[in-house]
ZAMARGU-4260 file (C-alpha; in steps of 0.2 Angstrom, whole numbers, plus 5000, padded with zeros to 4 digits):
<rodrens>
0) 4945/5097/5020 | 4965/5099/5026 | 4976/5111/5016 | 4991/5103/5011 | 5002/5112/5024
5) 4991/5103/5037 | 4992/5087/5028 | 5012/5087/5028 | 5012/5093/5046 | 5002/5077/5049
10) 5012/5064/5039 | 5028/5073/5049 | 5019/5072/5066 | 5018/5052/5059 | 5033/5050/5055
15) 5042/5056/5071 | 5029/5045/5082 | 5034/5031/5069 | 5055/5032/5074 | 5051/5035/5090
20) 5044/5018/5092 | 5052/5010/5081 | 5068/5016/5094 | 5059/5009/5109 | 5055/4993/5099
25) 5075/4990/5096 | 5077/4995/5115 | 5064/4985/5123 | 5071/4972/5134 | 5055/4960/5136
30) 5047/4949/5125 | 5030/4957/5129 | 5041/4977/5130 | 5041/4969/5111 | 5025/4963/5106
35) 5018/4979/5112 | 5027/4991/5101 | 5024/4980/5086 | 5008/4980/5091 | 5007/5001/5091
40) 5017/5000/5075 | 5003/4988/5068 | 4990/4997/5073 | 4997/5014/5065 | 4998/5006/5050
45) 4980/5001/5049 | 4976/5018/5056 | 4985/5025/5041 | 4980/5014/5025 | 4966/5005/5031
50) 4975/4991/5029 | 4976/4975/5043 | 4995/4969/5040
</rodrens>
C-alpha cells in the first residue's frame, strides 16, 4: 500500500502532466494536433477514476 507522501507525489506528478497537455492542447495548430491531446486528456481521466467520459 502507498504512504500518503507517495500518493500526493503522484496526484502532483498528475497534475503537472495534466497542464502540460492541456498547454499543447490550446497550442496545437491541427485539427488532429487536437483530437489527439483530448484524446490523452480523456484517457488520463479514465485512467484516474475509472470512469469513460
Amino acid at each position: 500500500m502507498k504512504t500518503e507522501k507517495e500518493i500526493e507525489e503522484y496526484r502532483k506528478e498528475i497534475e503537472e502532466y495534466r497542464k502540460e497537455i492541456e498547454e499543447r492542447l490550446v497550442k496545437a495548430e491541427s485539427m488532429d494536433a487536437m483530437k489527439y491531446y483530448q484524446g490523452v486528456l480523456r484517457t488520463l481521466d479514465w485512467v484516474i477514476t475509472g470512469i469513460d467520459v
